[in-house]
C-alpha distance (Angstrom), angle and dihedral (degrees) to the residues before:
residue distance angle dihedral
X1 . . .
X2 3.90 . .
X3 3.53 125.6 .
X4 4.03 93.5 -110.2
X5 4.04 88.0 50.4
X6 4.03 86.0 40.7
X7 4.18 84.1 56.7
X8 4.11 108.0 101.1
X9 3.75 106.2 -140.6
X10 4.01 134.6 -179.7
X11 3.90 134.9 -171.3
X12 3.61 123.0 -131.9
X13 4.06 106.5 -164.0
X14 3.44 139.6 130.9
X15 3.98 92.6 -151.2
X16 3.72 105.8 83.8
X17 4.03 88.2 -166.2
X18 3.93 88.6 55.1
X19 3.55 95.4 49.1
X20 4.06 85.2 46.5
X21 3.40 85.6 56.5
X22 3.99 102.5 45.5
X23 3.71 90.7 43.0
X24 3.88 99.2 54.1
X25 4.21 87.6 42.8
X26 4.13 96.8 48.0
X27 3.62 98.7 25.4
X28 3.98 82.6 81.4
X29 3.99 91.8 54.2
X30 4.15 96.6 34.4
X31 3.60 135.8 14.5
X32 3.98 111.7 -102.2
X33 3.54 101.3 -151.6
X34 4.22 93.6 -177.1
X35 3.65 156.0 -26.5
X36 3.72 149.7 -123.0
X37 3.64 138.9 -171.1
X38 4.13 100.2 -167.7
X39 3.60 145.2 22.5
X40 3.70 105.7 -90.2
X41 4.08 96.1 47.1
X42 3.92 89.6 47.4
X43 4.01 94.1 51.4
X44 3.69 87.9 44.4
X45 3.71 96.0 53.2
X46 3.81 101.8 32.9
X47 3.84 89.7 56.2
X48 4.08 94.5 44.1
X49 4.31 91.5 36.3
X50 3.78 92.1 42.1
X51 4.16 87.8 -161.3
X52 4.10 124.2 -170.7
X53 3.46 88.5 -122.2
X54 3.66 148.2 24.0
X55 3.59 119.6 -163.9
X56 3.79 96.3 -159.3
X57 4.17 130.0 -168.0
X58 4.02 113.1 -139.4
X59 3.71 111.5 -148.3
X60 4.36 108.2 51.1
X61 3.61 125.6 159.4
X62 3.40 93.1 -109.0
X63 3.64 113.5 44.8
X64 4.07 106.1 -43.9
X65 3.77 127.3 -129.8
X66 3.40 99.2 -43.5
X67 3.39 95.4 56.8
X68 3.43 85.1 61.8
X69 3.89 107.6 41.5
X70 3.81 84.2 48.1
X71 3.87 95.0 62.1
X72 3.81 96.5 39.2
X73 4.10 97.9 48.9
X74 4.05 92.3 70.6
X75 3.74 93.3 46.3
X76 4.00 95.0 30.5
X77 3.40 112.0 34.0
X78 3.94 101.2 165.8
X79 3.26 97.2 51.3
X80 4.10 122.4 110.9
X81 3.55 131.1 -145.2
X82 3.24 130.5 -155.1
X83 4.37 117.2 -167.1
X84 4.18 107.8 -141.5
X85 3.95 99.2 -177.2
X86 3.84 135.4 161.2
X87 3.77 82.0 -141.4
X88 3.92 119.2 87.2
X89 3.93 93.6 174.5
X90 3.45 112.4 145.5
X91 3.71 97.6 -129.3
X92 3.70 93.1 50.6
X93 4.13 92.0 58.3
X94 3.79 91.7 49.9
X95 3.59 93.6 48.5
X96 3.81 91.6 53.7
X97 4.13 99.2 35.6
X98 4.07 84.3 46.7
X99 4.14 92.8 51.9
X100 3.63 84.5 46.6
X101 3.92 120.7 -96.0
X102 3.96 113.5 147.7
X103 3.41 93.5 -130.5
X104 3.82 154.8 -16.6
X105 4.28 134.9 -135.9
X106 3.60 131.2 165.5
X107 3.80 127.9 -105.4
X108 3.70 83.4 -106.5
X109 3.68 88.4 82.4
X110 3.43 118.1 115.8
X111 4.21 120.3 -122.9
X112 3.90 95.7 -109.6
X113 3.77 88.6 52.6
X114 3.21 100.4 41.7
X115 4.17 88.5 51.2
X116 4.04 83.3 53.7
X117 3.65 94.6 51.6
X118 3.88 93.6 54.6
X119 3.72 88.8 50.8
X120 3.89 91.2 49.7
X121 3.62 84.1 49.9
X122 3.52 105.9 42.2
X123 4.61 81.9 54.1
X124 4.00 86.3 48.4
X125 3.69 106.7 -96.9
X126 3.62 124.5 141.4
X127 3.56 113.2 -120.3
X128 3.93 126.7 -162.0
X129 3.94 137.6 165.6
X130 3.87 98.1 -107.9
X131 3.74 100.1 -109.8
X132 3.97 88.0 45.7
X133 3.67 91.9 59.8
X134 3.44 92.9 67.1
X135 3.79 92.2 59.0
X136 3.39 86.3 62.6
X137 3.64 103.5 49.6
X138 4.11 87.9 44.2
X139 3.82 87.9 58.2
X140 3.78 95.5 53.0
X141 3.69 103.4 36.9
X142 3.97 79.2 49.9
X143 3.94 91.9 66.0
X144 3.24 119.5 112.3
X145 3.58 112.7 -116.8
X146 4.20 92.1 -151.5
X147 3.23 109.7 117.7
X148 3.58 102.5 -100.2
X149 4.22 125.6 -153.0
X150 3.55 110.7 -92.6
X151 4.04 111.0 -164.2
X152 3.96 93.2 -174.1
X153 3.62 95.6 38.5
X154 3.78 92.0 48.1
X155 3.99 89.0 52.9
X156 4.16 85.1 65.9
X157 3.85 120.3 87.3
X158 4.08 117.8 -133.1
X159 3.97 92.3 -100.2
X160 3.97 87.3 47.1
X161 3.69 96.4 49.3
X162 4.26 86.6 44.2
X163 3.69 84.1 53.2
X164 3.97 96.2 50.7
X165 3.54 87.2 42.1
X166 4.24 91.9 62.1
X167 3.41 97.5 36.0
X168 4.17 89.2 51.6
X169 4.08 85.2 57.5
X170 3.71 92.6 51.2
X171 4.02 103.4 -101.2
X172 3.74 107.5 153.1
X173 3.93 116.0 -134.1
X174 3.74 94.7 -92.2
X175 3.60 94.8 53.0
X176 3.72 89.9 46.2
X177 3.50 93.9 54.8
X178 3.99 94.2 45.7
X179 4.01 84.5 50.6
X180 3.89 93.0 51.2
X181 3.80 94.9 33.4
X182 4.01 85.2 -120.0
X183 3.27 134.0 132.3
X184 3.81 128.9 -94.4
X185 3.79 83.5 -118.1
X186 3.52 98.5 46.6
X187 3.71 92.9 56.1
X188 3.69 90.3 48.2
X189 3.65 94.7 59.1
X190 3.88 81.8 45.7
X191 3.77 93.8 69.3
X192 3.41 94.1 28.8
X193 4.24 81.6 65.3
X194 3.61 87.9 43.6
X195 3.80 102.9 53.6
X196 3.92 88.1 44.6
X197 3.71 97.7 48.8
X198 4.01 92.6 43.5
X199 3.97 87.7 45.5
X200 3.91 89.2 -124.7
X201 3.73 140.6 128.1
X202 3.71 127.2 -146.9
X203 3.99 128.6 23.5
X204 4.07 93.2 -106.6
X205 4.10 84.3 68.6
X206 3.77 88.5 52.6
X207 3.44 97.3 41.7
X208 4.25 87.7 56.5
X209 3.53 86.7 41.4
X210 4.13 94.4 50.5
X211 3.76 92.9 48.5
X212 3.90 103.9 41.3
X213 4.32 76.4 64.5
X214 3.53 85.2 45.2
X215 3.37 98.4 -123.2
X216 3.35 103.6 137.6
């Protein structure tokens, strides 16, 4: 088996002739392993099928991809998603890249490139129609670079945000502790603090939340 057949892949659409379609085209370049047409069946799924990828539709009847990629990332935090939308609106591919999908294309996209842009995916890239890239470049370079009032950060002490900074770049406990001259225990009740005062539950969640205020 090749790596692109090897790659675990799932569509998110609430057109069951669409997914037909995408199915019968990329399940000869990846290996679709299922299908949903709403919300509650895709969560469900995703979290018990644990795919690579999910290619993942934006506007559903019933609360759209982020909806879905919202309730998956605390349960599922390795997998990808991917948006594949007939809607290139600007607001829609912020919304999605800002929830956390890896990239977005159009439904214009032909089969071979949308098989590449699950691979690219599935290794970490970010992938984006060309024209929808720029969107996303527009609404970053557009942020203001004032420092802005941060209620959650603000609840953190200096050593706690030090901490959260470390752990973000990948330093395990020991090696945070060694950098901080701590101990291991210390930085345990650290991120113990952390998680509690940011209401969250594993280090992947802080590390997203660290480097969306670009702390890192």
């Amino acid at each position: 088996m090749s790596g692109m057949d090897a790659l675990r892949v799932f569509l998110v659409d609430d057109h069951a002739m669409f997914r037909a379609g995408v199915r019968a085209e990329l399940g000869k370049r990846v290996n679709v392993i299922g299908e949903a047409g709403t919300v509650a069946a895709a969560v469900a799924a995703i979290n018990a099928e644990k795919p690579d990828v999910v290619l993942l539709d934006v506007h559903m009847p019933d609360g759209g991809g982020r909806a879905v990629l919202e309730a998956v990332r605390r349960a599922s935090p390795d997998v990808k998603f991917l948006a594949l939308s007939v809607s290139d609106a600007a607001e829609d591919v912020i919304g999605l890249i800002r929830a956390g999908a890896r990239g977005y294309v159009t439904k214009t996209i032909s089969p071979d490139e949308l098989a590449d842009a699950v691979r690219r995916v599935a290794e970490g890239d970010a992938v984006f129609s060309p024209r929808l890239a720029g969107f996303v470049l527009d609404a970053f370079a557009s942020r203001s670079e004032a420092p802005v009032a941060d209620p959650e950060l603000d609840q953190l002490t200096n050593r706690e945000r030090e901490v959260l900074r470390l752990l973000a770049r990948g330093y395990a406990y020991k090696e945070i502790a060694k950098e901080l001259f701590i101990s291991i225990k210390t930085v345990e009740t650290h991120v113990s603090n952390v998680l509690r005062k940011l209401q969250m539950s594993n280090r992947y969640e802080l590390s997203r939340w660290a480097a969306d205020r670009r702390l890192v």
